[in-house]
KEVEXSE-661171 format. One record per residue (C-alpha): residue in one letter; z, x, y. Coordinates in steps of 0.001 Angstrom, whole numbers. Layout:
BEGIN
+------+---------+---------+---------+
: resn :      up :    east :   north :
+------+---------+---------+---------+
:    A :       Z :       X :       Y :
...
+------+---------+---------+---------+
***
This chain:
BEGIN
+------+---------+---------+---------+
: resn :      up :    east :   north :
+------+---------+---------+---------+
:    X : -116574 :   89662 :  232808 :
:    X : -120305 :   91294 :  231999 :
:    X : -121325 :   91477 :  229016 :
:    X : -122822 :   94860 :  228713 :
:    X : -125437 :   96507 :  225973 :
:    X : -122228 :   98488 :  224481 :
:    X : -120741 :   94832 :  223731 :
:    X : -124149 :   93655 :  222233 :
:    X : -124336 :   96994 :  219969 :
:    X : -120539 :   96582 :  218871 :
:    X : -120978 :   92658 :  218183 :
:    X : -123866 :   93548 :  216294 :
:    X : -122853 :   96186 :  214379 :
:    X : -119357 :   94538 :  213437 :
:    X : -120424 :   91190 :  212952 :
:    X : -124332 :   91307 :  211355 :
:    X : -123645 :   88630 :  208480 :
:    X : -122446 :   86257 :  210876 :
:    X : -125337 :   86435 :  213490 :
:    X : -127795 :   86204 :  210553 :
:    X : -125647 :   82662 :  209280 :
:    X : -125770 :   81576 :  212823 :
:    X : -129603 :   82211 :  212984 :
:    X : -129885 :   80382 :  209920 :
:    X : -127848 :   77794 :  210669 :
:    X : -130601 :   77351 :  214118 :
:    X : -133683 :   77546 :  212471 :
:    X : -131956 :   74526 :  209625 :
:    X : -131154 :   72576 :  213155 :
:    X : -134675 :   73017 :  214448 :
:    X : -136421 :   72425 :  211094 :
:    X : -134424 :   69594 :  210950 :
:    X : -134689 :   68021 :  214281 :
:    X : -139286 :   68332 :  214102 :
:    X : -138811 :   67059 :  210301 :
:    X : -137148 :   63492 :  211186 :
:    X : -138823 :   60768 :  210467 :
:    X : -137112 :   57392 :  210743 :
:    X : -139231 :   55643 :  208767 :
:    X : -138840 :   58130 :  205736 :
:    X : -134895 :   57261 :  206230 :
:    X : -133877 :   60888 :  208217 :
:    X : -135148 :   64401 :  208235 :
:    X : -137297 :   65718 :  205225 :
:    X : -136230 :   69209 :  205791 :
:    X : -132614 :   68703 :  205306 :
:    X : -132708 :   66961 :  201867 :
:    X : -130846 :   68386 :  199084 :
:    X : -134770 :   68241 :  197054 :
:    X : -135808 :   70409 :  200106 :
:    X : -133148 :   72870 :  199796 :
:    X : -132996 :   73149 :  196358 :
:    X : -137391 :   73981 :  196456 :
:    X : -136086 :   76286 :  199230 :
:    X : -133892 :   77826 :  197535 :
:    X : -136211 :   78339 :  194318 :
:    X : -139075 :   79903 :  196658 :
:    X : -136297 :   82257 :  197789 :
:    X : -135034 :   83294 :  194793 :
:    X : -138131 :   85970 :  193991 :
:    X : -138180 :   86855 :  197256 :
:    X : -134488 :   87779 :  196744 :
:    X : -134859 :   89539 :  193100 :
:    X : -137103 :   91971 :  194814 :
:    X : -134878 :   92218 :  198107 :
:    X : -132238 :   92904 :  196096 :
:    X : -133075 :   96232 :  194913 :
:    X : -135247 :   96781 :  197824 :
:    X : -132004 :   97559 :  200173 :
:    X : -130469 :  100469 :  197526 :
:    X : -134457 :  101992 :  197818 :
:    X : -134167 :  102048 :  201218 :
:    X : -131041 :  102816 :  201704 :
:    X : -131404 :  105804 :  200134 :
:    X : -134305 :  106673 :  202360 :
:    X : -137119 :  105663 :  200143 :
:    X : -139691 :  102737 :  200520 :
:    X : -141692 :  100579 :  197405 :
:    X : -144889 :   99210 :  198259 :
:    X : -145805 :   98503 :  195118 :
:    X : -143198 :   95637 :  194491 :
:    X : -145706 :   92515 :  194626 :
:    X : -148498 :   94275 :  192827 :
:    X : -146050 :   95649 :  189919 :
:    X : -144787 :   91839 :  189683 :
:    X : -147877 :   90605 :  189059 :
:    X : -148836 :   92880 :  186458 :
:    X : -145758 :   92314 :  185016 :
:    X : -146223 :   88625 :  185524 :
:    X : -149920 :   88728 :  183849 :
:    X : -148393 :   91185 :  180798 :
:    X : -145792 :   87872 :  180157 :
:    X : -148471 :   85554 :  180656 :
:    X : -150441 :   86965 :  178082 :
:    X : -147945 :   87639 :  175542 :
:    X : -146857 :   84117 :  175546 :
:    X : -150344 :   82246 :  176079 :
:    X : -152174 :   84097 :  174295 :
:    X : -150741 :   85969 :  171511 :
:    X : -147592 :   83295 :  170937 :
:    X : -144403 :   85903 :  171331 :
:    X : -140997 :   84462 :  171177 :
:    X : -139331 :   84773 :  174660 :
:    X : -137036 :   87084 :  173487 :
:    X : -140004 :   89440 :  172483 :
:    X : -141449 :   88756 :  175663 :
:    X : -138285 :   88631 :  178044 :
:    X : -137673 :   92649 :  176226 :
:    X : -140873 :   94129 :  176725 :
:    X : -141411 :   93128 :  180564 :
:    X : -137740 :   94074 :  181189 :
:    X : -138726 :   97803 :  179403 :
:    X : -141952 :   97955 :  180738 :
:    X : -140543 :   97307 :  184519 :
:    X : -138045 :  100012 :  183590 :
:    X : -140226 :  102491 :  182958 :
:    X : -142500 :  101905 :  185533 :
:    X : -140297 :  102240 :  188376 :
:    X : -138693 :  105312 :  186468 :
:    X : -142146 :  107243 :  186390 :
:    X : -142379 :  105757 :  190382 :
:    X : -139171 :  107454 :  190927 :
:    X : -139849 :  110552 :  188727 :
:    X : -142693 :  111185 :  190766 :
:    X : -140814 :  110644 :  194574 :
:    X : -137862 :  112792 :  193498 :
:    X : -138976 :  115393 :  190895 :
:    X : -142359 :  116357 :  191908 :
:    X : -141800 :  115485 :  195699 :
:    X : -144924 :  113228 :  195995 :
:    X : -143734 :  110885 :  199375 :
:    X : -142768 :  107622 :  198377 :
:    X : -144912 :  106046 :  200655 :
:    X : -147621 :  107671 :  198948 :
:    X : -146781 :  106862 :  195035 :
:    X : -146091 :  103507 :  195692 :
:    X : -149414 :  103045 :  197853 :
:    X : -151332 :  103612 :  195107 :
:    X : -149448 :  102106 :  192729 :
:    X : -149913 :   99089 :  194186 :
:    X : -153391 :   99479 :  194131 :
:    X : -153689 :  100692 :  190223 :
:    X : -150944 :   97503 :  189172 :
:    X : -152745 :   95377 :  190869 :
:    X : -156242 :   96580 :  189211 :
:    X : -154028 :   96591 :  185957 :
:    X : -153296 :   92763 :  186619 :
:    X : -157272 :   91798 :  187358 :
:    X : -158560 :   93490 :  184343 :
:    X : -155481 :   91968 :  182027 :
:    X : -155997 :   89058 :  182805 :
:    X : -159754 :   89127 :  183588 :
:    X : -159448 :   87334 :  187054 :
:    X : -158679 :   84207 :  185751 :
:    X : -155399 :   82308 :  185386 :
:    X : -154275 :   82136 :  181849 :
:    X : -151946 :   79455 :  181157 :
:    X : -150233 :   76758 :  180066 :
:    X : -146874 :   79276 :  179718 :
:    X : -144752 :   78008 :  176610 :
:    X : -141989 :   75279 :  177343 :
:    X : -139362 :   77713 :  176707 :
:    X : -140613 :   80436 :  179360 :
:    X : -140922 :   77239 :  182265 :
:    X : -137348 :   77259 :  181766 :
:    X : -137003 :   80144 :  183527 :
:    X : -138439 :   78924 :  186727 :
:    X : -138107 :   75309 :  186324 :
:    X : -135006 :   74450 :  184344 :
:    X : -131868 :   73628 :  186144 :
:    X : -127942 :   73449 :  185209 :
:    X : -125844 :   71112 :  184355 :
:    X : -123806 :   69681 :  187247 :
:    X : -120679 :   70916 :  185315 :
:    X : -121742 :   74612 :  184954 :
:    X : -122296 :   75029 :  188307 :
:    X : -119158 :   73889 :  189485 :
:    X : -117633 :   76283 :  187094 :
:    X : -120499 :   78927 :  188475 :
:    X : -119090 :   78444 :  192142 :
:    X : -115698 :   78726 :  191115 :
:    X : -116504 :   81977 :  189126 :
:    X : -118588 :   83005 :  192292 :
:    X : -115574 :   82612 :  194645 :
:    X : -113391 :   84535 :  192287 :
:    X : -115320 :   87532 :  192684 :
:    X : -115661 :   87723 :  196021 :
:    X : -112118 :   86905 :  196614 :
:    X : -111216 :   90139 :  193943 :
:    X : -113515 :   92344 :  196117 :
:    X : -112533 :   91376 :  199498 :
:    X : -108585 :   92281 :  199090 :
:    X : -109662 :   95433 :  196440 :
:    X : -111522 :   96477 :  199823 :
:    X : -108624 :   95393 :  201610 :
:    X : -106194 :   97002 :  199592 :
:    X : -108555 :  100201 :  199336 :
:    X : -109127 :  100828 :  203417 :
:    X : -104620 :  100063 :  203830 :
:    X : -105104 :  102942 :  201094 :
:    X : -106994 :  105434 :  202926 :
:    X : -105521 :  104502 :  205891 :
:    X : -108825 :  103117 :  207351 :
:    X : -108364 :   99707 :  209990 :
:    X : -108097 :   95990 :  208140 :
:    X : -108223 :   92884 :  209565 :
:    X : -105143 :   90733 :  209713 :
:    X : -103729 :   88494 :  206199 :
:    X : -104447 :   85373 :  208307 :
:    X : -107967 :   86099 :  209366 :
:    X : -109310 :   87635 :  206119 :
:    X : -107679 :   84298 :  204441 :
:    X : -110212 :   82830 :  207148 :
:    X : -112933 :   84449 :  205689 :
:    X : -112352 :   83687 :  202172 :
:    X : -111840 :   79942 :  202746 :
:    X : -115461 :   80046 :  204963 :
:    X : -117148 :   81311 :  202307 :
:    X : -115230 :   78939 :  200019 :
:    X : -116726 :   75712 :  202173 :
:    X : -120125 :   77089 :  202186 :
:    X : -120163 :   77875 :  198425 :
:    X : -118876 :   74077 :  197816 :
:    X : -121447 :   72772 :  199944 :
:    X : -124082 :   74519 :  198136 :
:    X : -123235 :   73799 :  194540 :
:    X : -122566 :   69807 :  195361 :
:    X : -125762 :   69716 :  197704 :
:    X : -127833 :   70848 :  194542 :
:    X : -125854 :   69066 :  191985 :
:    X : -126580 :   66028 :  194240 :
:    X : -130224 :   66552 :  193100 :
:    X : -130862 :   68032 :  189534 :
:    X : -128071 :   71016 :  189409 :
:    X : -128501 :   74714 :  190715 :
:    X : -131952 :   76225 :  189611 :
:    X : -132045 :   78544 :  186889 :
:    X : -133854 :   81198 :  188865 :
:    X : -131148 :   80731 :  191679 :
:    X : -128521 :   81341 :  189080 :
:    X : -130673 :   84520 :  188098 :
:    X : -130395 :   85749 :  191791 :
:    X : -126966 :   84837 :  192281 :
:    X : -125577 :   87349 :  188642 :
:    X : -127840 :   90009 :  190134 :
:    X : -126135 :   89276 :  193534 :
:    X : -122421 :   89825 :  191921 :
:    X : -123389 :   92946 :  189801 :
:    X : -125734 :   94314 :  192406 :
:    X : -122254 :   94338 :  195119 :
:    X : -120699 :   95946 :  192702 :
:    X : -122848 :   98807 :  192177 :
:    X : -122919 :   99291 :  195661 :
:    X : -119525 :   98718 :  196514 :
:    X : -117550 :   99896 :  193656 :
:    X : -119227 :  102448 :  191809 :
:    X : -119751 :  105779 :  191883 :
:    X : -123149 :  105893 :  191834 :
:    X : -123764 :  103306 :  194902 :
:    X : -121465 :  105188 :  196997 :
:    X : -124023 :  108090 :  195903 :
:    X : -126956 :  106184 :  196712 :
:    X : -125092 :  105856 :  200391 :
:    X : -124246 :  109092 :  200603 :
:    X : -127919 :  110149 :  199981 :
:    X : -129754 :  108070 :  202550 :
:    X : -127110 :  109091 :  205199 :
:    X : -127062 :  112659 :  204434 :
:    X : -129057 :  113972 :  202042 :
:    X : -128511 :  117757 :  202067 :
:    X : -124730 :  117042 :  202383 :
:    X : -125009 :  115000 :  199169 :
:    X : -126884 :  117980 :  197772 :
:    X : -124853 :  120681 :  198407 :
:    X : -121354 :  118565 :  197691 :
:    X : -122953 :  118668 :  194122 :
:    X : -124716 :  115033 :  193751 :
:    X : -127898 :  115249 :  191650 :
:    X : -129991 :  113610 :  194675 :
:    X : -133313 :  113743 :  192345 :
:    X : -131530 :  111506 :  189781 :
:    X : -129913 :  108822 :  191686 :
:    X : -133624 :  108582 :  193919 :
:    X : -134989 :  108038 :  190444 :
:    X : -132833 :  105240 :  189053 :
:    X : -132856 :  103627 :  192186 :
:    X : -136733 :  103229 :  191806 :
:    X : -135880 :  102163 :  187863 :
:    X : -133543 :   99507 :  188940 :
:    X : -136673 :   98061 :  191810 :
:    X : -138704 :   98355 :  188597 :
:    X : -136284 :   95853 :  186721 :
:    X : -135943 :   93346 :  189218 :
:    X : -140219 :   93576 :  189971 :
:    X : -139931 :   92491 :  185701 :
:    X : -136958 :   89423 :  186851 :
:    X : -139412 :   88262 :  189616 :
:    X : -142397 :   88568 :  187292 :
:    X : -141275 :   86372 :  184814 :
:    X : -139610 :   83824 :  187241 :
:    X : -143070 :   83819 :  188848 :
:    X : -145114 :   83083 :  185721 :
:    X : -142145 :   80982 :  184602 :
:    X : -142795 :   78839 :  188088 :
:    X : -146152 :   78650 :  187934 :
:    X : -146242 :   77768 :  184249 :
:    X : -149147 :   80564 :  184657 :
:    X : -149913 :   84069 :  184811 :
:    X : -152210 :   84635 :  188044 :
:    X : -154518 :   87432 :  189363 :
:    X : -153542 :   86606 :  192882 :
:    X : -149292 :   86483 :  191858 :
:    X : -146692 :   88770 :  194067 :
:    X : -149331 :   89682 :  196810 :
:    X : -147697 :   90247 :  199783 :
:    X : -144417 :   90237 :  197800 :
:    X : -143601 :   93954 :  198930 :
:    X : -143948 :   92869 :  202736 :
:    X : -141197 :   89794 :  202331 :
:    X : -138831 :   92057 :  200201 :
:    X : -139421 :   94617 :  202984 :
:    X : -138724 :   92443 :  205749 :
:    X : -135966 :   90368 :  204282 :
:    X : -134000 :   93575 :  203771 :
:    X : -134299 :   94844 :  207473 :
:    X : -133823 :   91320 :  208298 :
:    X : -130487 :   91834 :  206897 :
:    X : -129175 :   94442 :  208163 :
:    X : -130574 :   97042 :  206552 :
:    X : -131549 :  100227 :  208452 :
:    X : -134514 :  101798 :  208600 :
:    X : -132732 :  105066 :  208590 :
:    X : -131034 :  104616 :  205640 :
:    X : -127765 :  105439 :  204829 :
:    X : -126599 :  101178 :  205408 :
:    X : -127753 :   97835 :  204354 :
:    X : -126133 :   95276 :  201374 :
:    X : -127291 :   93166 :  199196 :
:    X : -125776 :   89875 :  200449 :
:    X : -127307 :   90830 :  203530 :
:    X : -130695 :   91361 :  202205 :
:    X : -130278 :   88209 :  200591 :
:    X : -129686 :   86125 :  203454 :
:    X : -132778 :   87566 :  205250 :
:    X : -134749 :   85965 :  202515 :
:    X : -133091 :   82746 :  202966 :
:    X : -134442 :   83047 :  206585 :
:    X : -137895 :   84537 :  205559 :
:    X : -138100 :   81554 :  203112 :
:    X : -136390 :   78557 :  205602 :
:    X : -139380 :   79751 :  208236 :
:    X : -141935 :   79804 :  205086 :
:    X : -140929 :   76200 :  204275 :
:    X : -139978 :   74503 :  207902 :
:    X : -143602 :   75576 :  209189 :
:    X : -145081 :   74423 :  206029 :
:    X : -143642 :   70734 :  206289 :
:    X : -144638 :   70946 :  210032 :
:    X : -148549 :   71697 :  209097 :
:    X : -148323 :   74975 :  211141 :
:    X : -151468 :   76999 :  210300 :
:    X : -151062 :   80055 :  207641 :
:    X : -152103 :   82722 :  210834 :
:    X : -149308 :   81345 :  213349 :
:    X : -147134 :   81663 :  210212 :
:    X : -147718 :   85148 :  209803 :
:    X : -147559 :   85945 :  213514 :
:    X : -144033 :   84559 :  213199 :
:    X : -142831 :   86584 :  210278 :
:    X : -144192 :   89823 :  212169 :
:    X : -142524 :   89067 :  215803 :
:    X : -138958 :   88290 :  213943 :
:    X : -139631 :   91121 :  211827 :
:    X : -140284 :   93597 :  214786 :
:    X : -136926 :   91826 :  216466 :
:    X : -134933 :   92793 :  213376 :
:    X : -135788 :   96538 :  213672 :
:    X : -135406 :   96292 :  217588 :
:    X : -131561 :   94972 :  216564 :
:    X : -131035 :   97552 :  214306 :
:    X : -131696 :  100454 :  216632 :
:    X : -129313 :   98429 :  219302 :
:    X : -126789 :   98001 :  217389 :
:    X : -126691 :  101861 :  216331 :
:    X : -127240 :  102962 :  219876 :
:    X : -130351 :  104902 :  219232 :
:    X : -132435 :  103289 :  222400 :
:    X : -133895 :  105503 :  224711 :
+------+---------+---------+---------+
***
């Protein structure tokens, strides 16, 4: 039996999720394998203090990814992301170093100022039809001007012992079993409201068996993540952060009117248009909710770092970017989801962090990142049957 380029674009296209968990699952197995070290008592990469920095690293990444796949899914592009979360970043940084603010002062004005930026980023895309590409070029050179002369090109730190929390605390063992329970739940409610939705509409469903399959899968792998970090300190607070956004973020997209808008505009926009969808408005709060999550990742960041940096979220737009097409996302628009997007940063970050304990040199790193990036987009077009 051959196995023909029609098979490879139908496994690919039904089945995306799974290849990405099986190329995860090979680059943990490699890392793994060059990390052992029999005197240090096994591999270093596959330690739950490993996974759990892993994880932490990832989480930004996947704050900005997050919102990153309803931009571009919608037919947009932000490449302003890592500049605008280090402004944001410095703005926290400042308001808690230096002028003392109560987190809840600070938390509310980087949340509204994140808000607003991506609004006016958005106002300008969809209302006065300046490209995307273009606004958010040059807004990430004025943010990141806007963070130099905040913060004066130095670092200005120590951040308050209430804001570290943010990036450094962890949970309770307890709460996080009752976080992967709760986690489960959901995805168990919106796999057979799906299900029940497609018997609805008449649309093709897997079989009872196989989609109880599924659910008891992701039930293992959610159990082995919360008792791999509990076996170290308990789940990271930023990777509880990542993992809300995750649920409510599906939801938009999956169960709401406006994400099946957002949908509808990347794959058709005149369509959309003309079926009576205010295309200008959904374009713009997409580019309000990227604004949000650049204000998340710029407080986890400063929250990390205990600091507020000139040099914080560069190159933040190009892993958020990445991660997304990574994941399934298509360039085209129109498709992509968030759990997706998320799992290409847990690949962008497992490759950050396996060639870091391995020594490998920062320019090999980044040659790396571009060739699997470039083999993401190749997939995509495969899997859609859009090769020449």
């Amino acid at each position: 039996m051959t196995f023909t380029r029609k098979d490879l674009r139908n496994f690919l296209s039904a089945n995306k999720i799974v290849a990405l968990l099986g190329v995860i699952a090979v680059i943990w197995a490699f890392f793994g394998y060059m990390t052992y070290d029999a005197d240090l008592g096994g591999s270093q990469f596959l330690t739950a203090r490993n996974f759990s920095n892993l994880l932490r690293q990832m989480a930004i990444t996947g704050m900005l990814a997050s919102a990153m796949v309803f931009v571009i899914v919608a037919g947009e592009i932000d490449l302003s992301v890592g500049s605008l979360l280090g402004m944001l970043g410095g703005i926290a940084a400042v308001l808690d170093v230096v002028y003392h603010w109560p987190l809840a002062g600070t938390i509310a004005v980087v949340v509204l100022l994140g808000i607003t930026v991506g609004l006016f980023v958005g106002w300008l895309t969809a209302y006065q039809g300046i490209p995307s590409f273009i606004v958010t070029l040059g807004g990430m050179l004025v943010f990141r001007g806007a963070v130099l002369g905040l913060t004066g090109g130095i670092t200005v730190a120590p951040a308050s012992e209430e804001l570290k929390v943010i990036g450094q605390g962890y949970l309770p063992g307890s709460f996080g079993n009752i976080l992967a329970v709760a986690l489960f739940a959901l995805l168990a409610v919106m796999a057979f409201r799906t299900r029940a939705g497609r018997i609805k509409h008449a649309l093709p469903v897997s079989s009872m068996p196989i989609e109880i399959a599924r659910l008891a899968a992701v039930g293992l792998v959610i159990l082995g993540f919360i008792l791999t970090l509990n076996s170290y300190q308990g789940v990271p607070v930023p990777v509880l952060i990542l993992l809300v956004i995750l649920g409510v973020f599906t939801i938009v997209g999956n169960q709401t009117v406006f994400g099946r808008r957002i949908y509808a505009v990347g794959s058709n926009l005149e369509a959309t248009r003309l079926s009576g969808v205010d295309v200008n408005l959904v374009k713009m709060l997409v580019f309000g909710l990227m604004g949000l999550m650049c204000a998340f990742a710029g407080l986890t960041t400063t929250a990390r770092l205990a600091a507020g940096t000139p040099s914080a979220g560069t190159g933040g737009e190009l892993d958020a970017i990445a991660s997304c097409f990574i994941g399934g996302t298509s360039m085209r628009g129109g498709i992509g989801s968030v759990i997706g997007a998320l799992v290409g940063a847990i690949i962008m970050a497992s490759l950050d962090n396996g060639m870091s304990m391995l020594g490998v040199e920062t320019f090999w790193q980044q040659i790396v990142k571009g060739v699997i990036l470039v083999l993401a987009v190749w997939m995509d077009i495969v899997s859609s049957g859009n090769t020449r």
